[in-house]
C-alpha positions as CSV (number, residue, x, y, z in Angstrom):
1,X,18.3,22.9,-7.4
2,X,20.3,20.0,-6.0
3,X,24.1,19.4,-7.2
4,X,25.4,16.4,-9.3
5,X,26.9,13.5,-6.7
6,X,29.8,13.9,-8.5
7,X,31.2,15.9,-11.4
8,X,30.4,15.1,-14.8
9,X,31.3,16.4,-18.4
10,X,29.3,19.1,-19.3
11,X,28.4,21.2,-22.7
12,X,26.8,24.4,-22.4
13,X,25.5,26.8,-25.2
14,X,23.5,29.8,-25.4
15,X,19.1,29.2,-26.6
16,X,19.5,30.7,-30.4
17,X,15.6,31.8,-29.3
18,X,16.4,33.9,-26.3
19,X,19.8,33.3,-25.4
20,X,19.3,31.9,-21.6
21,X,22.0,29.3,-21.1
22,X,21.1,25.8,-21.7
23,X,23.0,22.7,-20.5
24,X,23.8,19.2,-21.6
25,X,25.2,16.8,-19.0
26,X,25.8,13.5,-21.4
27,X,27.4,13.7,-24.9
28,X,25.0,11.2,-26.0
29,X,21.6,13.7,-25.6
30,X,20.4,14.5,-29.1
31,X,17.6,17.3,-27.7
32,X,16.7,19.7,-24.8
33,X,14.4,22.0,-23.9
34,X,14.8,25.6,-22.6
35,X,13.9,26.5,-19.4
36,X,13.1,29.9,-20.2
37,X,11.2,30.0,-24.0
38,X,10.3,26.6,-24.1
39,X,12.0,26.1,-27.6
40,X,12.7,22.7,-28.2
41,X,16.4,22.6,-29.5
42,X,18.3,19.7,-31.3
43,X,21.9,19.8,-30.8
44,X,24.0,19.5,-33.8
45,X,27.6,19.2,-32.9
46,X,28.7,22.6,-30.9
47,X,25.7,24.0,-32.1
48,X,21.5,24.0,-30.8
49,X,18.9,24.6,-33.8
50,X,15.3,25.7,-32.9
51,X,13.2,22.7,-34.0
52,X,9.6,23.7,-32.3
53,X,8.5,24.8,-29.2
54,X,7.5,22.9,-26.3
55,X,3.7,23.2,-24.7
56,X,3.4,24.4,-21.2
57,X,4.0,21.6,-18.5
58,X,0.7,21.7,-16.1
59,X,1.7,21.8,-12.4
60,X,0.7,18.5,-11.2
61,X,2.7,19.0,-7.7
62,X,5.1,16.1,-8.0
63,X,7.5,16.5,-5.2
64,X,10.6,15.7,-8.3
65,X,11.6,18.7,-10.0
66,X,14.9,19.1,-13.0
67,X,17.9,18.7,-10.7
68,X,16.7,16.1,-7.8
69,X,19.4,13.5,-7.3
70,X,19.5,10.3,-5.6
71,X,20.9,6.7,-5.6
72,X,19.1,3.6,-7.0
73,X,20.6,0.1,-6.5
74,X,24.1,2.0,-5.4
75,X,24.4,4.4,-8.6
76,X,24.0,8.1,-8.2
77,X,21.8,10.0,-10.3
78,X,20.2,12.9,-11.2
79,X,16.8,13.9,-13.2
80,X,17.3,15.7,-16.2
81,X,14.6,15.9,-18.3
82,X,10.7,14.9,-18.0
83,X,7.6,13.9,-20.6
84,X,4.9,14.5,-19.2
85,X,2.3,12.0,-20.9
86,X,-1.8,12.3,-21.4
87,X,-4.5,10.1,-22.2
88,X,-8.0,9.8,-22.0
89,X,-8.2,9.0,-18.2
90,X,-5.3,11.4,-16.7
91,X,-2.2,11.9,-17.1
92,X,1.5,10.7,-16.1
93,X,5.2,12.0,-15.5
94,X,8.5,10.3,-16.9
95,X,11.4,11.5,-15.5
96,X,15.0,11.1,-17.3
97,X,17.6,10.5,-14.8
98,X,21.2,9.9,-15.7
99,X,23.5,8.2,-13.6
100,X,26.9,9.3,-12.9
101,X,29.3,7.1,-15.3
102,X,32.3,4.9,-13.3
103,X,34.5,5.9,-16.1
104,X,34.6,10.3,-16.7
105,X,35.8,9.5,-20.1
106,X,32.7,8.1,-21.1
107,X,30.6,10.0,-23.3
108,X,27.2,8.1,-22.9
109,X,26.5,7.4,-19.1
110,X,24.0,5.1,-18.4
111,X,20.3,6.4,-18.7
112,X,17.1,5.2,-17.1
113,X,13.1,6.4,-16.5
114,X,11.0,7.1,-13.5
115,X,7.8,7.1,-14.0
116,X,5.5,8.6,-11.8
117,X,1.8,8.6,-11.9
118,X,-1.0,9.3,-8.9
119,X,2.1,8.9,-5.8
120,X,2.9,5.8,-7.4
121,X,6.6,5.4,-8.8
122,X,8.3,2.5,-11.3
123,X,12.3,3.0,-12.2
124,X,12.7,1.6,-15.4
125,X,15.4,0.9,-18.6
126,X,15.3,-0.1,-21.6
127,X,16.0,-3.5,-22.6
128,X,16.8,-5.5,-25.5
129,X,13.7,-7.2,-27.1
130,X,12.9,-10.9,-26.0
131,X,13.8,-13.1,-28.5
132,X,10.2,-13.5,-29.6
133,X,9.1,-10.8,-31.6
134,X,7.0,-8.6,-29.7
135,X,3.3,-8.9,-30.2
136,X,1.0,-6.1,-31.8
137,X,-1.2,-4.3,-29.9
138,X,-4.1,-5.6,-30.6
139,X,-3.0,-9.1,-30.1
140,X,-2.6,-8.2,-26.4
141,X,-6.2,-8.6,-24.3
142,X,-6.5,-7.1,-21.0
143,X,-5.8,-9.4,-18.0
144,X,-4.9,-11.9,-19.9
145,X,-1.3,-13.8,-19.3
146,X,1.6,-13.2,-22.3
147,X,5.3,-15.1,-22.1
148,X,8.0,-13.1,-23.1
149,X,11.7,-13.6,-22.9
150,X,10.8,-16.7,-20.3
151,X,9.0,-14.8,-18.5
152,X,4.6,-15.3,-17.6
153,X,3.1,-11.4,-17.9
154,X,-0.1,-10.3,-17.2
155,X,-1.2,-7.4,-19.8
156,X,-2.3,-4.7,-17.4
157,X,-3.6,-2.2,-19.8
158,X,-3.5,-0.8,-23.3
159,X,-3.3,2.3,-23.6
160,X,-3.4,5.4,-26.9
161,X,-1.2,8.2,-25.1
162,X,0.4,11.3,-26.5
163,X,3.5,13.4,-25.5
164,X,1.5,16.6,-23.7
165,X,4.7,18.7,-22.7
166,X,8.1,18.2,-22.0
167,X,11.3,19.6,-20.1
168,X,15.0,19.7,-19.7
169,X,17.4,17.1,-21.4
170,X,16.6,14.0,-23.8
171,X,17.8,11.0,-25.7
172,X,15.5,11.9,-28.2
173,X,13.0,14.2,-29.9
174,X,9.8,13.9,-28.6
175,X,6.5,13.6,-31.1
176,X,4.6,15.6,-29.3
177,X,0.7,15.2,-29.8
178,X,1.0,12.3,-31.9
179,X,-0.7,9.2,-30.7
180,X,1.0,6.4,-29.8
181,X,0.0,3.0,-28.5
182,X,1.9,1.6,-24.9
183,X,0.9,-1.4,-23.2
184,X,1.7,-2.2,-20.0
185,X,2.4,-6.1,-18.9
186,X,3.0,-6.8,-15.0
187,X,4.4,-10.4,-13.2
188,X,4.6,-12.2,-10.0
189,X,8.4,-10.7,-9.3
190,X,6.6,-7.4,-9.3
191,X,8.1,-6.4,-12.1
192,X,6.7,-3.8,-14.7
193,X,7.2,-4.3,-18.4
194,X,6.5,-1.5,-20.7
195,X,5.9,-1.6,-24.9
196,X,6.0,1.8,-26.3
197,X,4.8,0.7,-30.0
198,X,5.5,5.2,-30.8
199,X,3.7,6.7,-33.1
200,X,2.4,4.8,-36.7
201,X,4.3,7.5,-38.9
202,X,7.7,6.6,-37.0
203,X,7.3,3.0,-38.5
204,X,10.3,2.3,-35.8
205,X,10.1,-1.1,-34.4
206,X,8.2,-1.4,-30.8
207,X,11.0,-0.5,-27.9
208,X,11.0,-2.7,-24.4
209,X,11.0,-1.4,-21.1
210,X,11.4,-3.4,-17.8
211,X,11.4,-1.8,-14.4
212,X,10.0,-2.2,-10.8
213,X,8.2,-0.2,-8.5
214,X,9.5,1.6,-5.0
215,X,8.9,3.9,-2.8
216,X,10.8,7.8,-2.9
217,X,12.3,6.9,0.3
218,X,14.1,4.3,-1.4
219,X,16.0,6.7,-3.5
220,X,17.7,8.8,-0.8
221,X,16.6,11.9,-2.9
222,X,17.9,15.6,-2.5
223,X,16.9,18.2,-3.8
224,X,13.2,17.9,-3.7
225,X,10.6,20.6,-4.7
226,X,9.5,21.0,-1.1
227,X,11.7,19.2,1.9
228,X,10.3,16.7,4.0
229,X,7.6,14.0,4.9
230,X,5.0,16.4,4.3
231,X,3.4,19.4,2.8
232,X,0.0,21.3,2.9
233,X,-1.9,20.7,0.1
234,X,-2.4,23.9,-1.8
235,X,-5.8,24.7,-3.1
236,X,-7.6,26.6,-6.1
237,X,-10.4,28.0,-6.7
238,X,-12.9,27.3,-9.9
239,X,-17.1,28.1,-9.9
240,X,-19.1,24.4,-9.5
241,X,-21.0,24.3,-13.2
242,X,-23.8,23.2,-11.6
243,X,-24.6,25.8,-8.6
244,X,-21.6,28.5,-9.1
245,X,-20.7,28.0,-5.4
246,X,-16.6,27.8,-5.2
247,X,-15.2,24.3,-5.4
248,X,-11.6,24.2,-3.9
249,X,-9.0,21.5,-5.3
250,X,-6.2,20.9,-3.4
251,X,-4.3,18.2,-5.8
252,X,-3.3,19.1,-9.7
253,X,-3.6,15.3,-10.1
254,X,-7.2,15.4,-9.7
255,X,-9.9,14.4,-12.1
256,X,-12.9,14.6,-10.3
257,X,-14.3,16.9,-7.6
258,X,-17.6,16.4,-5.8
259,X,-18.9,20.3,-5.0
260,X,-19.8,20.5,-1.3
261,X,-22.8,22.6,-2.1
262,X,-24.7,20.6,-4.4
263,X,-22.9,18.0,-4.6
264,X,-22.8,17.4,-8.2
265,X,-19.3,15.6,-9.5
266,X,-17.3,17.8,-11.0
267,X,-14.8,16.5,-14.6
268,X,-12.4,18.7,-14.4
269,X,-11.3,17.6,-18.0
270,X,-7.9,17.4,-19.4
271,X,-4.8,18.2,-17.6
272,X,-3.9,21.8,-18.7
273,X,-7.6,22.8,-19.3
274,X,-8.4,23.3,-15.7
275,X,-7.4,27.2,-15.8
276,X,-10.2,30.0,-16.3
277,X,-12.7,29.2,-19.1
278,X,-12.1,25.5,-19.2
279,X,-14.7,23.5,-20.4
280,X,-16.3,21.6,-16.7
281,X,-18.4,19.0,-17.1
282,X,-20.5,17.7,-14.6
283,X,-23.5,15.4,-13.5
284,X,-25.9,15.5,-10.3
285,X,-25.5,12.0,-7.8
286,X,-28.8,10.3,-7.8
287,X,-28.9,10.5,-3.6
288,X,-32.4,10.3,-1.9
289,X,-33.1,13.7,-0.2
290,X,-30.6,16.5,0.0
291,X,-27.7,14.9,1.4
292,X,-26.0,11.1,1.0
293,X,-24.4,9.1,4.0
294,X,-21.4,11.3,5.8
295,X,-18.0,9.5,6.3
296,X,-17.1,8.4,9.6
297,X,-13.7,10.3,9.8
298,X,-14.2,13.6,7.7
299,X,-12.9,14.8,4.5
300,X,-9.2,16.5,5.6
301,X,-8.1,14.9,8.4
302,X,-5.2,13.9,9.1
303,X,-4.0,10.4,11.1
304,X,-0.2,8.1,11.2
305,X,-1.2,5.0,10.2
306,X,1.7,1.7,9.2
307,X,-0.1,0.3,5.8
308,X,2.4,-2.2,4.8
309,X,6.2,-1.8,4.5
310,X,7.8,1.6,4.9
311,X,6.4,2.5,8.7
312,X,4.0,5.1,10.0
313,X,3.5,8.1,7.9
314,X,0.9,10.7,8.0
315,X,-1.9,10.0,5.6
316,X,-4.9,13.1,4.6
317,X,-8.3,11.6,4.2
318,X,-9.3,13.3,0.8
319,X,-11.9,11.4,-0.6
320,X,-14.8,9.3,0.2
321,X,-16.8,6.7,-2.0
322,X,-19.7,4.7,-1.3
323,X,-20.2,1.8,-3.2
324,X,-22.8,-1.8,-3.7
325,X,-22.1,-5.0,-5.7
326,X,-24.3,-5.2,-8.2
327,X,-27.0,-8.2,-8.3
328,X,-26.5,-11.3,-10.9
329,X,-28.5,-13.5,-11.9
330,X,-29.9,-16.2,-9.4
331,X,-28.3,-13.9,-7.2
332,X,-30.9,-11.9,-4.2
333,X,-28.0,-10.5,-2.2
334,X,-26.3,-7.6,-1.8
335,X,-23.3,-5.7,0.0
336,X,-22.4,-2.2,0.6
337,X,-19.0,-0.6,1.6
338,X,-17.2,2.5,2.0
339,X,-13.6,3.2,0.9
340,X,-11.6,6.0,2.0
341,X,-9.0,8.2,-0.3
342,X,-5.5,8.6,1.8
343,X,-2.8,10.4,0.4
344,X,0.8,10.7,1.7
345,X,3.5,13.4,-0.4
346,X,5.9,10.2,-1.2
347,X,4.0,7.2,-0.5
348,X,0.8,8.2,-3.1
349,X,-2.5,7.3,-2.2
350,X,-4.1,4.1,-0.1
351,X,-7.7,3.1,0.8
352,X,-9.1,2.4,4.2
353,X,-12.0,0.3,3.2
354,X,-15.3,0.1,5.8
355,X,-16.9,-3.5,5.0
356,X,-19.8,-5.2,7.0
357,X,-17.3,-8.1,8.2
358,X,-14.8,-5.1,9.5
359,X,-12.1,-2.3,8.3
360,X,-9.1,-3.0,6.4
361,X,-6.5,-1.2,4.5
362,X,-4.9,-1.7,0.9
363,X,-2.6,-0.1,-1.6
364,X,-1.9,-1.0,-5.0
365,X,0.6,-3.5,-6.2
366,X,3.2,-2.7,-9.2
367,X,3.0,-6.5,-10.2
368,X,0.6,-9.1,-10.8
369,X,-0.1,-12.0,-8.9
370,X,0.1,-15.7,-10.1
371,X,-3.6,-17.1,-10.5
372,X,-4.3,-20.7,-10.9
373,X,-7.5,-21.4,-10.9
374,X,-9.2,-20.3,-7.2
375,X,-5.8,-19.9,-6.1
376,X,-3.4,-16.3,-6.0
377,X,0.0,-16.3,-5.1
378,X,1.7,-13.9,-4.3
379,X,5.4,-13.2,-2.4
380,X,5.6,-16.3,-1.3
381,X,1.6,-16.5,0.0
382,X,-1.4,-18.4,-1.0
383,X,-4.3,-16.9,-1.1
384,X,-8.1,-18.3,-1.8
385,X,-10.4,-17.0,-3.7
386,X,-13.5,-15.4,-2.0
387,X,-15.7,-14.0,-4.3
388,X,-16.5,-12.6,-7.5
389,X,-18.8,-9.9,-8.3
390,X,-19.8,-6.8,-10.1
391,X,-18.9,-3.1,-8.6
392,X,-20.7,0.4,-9.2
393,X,-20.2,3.2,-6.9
394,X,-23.2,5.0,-6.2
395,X,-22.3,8.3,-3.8
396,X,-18.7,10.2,-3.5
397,X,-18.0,13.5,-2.0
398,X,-14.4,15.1,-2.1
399,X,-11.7,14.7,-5.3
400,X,-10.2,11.8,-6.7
401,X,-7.1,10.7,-9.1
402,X,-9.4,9.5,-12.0
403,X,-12.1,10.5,-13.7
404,X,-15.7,9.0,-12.4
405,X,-18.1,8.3,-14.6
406,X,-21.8,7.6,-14.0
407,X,-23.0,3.9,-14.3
408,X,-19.5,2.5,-14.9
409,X,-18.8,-0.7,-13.2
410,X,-16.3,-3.1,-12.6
411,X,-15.2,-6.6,-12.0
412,X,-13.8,-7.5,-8.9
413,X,-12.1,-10.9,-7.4
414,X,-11.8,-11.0,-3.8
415,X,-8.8,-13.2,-2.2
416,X,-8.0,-14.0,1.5
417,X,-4.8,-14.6,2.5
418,X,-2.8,-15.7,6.0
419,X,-3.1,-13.4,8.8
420,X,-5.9,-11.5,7.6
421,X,-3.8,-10.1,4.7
422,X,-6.1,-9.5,1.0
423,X,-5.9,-9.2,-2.3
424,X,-8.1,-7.8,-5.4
425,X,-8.5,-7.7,-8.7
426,X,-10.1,-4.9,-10.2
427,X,-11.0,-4.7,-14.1
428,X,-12.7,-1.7,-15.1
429,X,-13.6,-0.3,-18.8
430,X,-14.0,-2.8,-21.9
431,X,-11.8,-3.3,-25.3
432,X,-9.3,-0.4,-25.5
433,X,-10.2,1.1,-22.1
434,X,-9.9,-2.1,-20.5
435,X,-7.2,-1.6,-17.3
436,X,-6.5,-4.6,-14.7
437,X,-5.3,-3.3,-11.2
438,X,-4.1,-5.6,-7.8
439,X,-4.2,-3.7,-4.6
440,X,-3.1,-5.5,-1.2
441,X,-3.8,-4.7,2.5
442,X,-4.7,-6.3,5.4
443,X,-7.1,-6.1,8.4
444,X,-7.3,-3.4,10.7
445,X,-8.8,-2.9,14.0
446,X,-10.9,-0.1,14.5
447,X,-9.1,1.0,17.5
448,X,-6.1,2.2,15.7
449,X,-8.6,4.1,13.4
450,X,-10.2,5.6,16.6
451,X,-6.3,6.5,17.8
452,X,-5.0,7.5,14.4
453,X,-7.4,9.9,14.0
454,X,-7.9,11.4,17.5
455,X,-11.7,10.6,16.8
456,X,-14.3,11.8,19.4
457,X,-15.5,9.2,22.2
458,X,-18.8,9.1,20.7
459,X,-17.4,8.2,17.2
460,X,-16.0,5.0,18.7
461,X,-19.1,2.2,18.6
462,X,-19.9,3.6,15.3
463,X,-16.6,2.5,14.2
464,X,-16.8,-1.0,15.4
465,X,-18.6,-3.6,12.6
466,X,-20.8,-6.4,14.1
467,X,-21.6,-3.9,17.5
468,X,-23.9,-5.0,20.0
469,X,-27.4,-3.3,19.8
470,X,-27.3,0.1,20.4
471,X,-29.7,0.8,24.2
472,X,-31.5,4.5,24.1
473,X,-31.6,4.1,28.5
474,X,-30.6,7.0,29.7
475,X,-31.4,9.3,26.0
476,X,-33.1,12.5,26.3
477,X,-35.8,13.1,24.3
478,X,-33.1,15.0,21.9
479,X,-31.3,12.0,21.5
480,X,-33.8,9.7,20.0
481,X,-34.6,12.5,17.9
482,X,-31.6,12.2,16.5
483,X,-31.3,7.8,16.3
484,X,-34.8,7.9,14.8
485,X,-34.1,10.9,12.1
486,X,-30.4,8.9,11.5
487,X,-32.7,5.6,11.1
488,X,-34.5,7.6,8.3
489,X,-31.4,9.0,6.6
490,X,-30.0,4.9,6.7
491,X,-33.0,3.1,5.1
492,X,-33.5,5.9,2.2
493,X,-29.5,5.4,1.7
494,X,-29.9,2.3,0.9
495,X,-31.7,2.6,-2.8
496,X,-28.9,4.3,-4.2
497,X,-28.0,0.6,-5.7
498,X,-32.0,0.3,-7.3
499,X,-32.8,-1.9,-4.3
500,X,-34.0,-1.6,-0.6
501,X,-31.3,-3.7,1.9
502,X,-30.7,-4.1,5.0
503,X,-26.5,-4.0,4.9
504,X,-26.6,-0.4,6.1
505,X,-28.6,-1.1,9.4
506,X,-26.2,-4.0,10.1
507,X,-23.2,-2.6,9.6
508,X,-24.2,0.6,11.3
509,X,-25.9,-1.1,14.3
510,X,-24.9,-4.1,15.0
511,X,-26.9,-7.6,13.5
512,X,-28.2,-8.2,16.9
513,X,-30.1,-4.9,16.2
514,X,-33.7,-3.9,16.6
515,X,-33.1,-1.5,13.5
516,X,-31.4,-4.5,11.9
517,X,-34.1,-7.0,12.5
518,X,-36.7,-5.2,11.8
519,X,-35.7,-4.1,7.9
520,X,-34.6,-7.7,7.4
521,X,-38.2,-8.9,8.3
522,X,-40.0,-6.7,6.8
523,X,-37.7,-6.9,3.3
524,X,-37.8,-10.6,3.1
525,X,-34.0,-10.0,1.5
526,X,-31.0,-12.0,2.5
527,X,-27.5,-10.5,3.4
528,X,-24.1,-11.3,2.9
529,X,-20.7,-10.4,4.1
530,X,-18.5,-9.0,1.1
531,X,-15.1,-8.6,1.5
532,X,-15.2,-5.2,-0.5
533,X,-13.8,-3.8,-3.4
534,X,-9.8,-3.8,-1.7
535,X,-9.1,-0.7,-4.1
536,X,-11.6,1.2,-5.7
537,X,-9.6,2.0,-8.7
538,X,-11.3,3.3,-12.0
539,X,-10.1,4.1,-15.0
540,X,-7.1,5.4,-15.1
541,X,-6.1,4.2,-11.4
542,X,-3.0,4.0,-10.4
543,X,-1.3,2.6,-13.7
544,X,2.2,3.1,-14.8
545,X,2.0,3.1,-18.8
């Protein structure tokens, strides 16, 4: 446990459930919980009256724990209490930290909230309301753009949540597993603005939140669960519904788990239903043969890659999803792409994404960029709009952040920018389960892939996108054993979107091809270079409610 930056006025009184010592840092806290039972007390002048008990907190291996201190815009801090939140696509963390007050006489030091959900963080505060009143839920729509206080927002989500567990010190009692209604609105300062409407039998008025996102290198923390840039990722156990052979998860944050037996995808369910018992769900991927396509650069590896600000950091490959744009009409193309789950301890997850036109990397942004018309801008860039098309992913193997769900599909806008960078728009679900997510990257060679990874030689043409025809000379027989068996494997890969297409051969091969040439003249179909998904986020991805 880390120690305050500097002293602060303390009360302390005994838990009236089972007397472990329970502590109160601000004068202004109206509720904790104890560490030990997990009442929930209310303080009442000198005194703490049991009002409930708090549910069991799921371990979700967030590198913050009650005690972790740090500095944010100059002002120390320290976390003192956490919700931890749940809805119908995962589940998120708000942490209450409380800053150290200039003045020692003051009994109500400055407050704030760090939300943390899926490696992705947003410090916030509350605000006073705009001067407009604030709208009603279901006046807000999903990606479109609402003015507040001055300010252009674009809704992100909308979101029914309830208050699964909680810990440590609050300004308030929490309601827990009542439904409640937030919405989350994002802008081009990459800002993020939160209403928390609370729960209908409060009849309290909606409260406004405004924070932005960062990095946990940004906050000069101590006092970390587990010290450093890295950790092993600790696994458990649990029996695959479909085939009983053990499936290991190595992230609490995950939602879904592909079983490397059968490969059926695994729904883990609800956060805190995962133990012995809990109810899996599961459906078999609609792959021709026994096995689908096998990534490039395997399922746990390990490579320092620079994605964006911040420098190299290690990065674990953890998941792998392949994925088609779905035909429209007067529309006889079609694209397939890769992505790539990367997950760093502090910097969250990342995608390397595996296109026909090349590779390129992208992480999601906390703020929204300004559209007008086929136009994005975004820190001080212009970027033009690409295309537009429908999503589905159609084979995964490993575990991922949100839940998948078979069939669903999403709307995606591609953008190109200066220098190779890129942008997307990602709108998955519909109505109330309607979420908007931007994720940004940038090019990347497939060289520094190759290096990042310590890849074999012979990994590196199948790398490279757009190759020069692959020459058997010099093959044993073995050897075109193997090209003509991976040939098969290729074109039966390729009706996993309801259609033959010849991307596959292309990007595998090269366009100059005989294996190339050959499918596109005997399909008769055109092909396209897509610029990918950039993202890959489904419901639930990456959001900070």
């Amino acid at each position: 446990m880390a120690t305050d930056p500097s002293p602060q006025r303390a009360y302390r009184a005994a838990c009236p459930n089972c007397g472990a010592a329970v502590e109160f840092r601000s004068a202004a806290s109206a509720l904790a919980v104890c560490s030990y039972c997990r009442s929930t007390l209310l303080r009442e002048g000198d005194a703490l009256r049991r009002i409930g008990q708090s549910a069991e907190l799921f371990d979700d291996h967030s590198p913050l724990q009650l005690g972790t201190a740090g500095r944010w815009q100059g002002a120390a801090f320290t976390l003192v209490g956490r919700l931890q939140v749940r809805y119908a696509g995962g589940s998120w963390n708000e942490w209450h930290a409380l800053f150290d007050s200039a003045d020692p006489t003051d009994a109500a030091p400055r407050s704030g909230w760090l939300s943390e959900d899926n490696g992705g963080y947003v410090f916030g505060f509350e605000a006073p309301a705009p001067p407009e009143a604030l709208p009603p839920p279901e006046a807000l729509r999903v990606g479109a753009q609402q003015v507040l206080g001055r300010e252009s927002w674009s809704v992100a989500s909308v979101t029914t949540a309830r208050l699964g567990a909680a810990e440590g010190e609050l300004p308030f009692v929490p309601m827990l597993e009542r439904a409640y209604v937030v919405a989350e609105l994002r802008n081009a300062r990459g800002e993020v603005a939160s209403i928390d409407y609370g729960p209908a039998s409060e009849g309290r008025p909606p409260r406004w939140y405004v924070g932005r996102g960062l990095q946990l290198a940004e906050l000069t923390l101590s006092g970390l669960r587990e010290d450093g840039s890295t950790r092993d990722l600790k696994g458990r156990t649990l029996a695959c519904p479909s085939c009983g052979a053990s499936v290991a998860v190595q992230l609490d944050s995950t939602q879904s788990i592909v079983c490397a037996q059968c490969h059926a995808v695994v729904d883990l369910g609800a956060p805190g239903a995962q133990g012995a018992g809990a109810d899996l769900k599961h459906y078999a991927q609609d792959t021709p043969g026994a096995t689908g396509g096998e990534p490039l650069i395997a399922l746990g590896r390990s490579g320092t890659l620079t994605l964006g600000a911040g420098g190299p950091l290690p990065w674990q490959v953890v998941g792998y999803v392949e994925r088609c744009t779905l035909p429209e009409a007067g529309d006889d193309e079609q694209s397939f792409w890769r992505e790539y789950l990367l997950y760093n301890r502090q910097a969250g997850f990342a995608f390397l994404v595996d296109a026909e036109d090349g590779w390129s990397w992208v992480r999601p942004l906390t703020g929204a960029p300004q559209v007008s018309g086929a136009t994005a801008r975004w820190q001080g860039d212009s970027y033009r709009e690409l295309y537009r098309y429908s999503g589905q992913i159609t084979y995964v193997l490993g575990e991922f952040y949100w839940r998948l769900a078979r069939g669903e599909r999403t709307r995606n806008t591609d953008y190109r920018g200066p220098g190779g960078k890129q942008l997307n728009r990602e709108q998955t679900g519909e109505g109330g389960d309607a979420e908007v997510t931007w994720s940004a990257g940038a090019a990347l060679d497939a060289d520094v892939l190759f290096k990042a990874f310590k890849l074999d030689d012979g990994q590196r043409a199948a790398l490279q996108r757009d190759a020069k025809p692959v020459s058997t000379k010099g093959f044993g027989g073995m050897a075109g054993l193997f090209l003509f068996l991976l040939f098969v494997v290729v074109v039966f890969s390729m009706v996993r979107c309801g259609r033959d297409d010849c991307s596959e051969l292309r990007r595998t091969y090269g366009e100059a091809s005989n294996e190339y040439q050959s499918c596109a003249r005997n399909s008769g179909s055109g092909v396209r270079s897509s610029g990918g998904s950039y993202g890959g986020f489904s419901t639930g991805g990456g959001g900070h409610k």
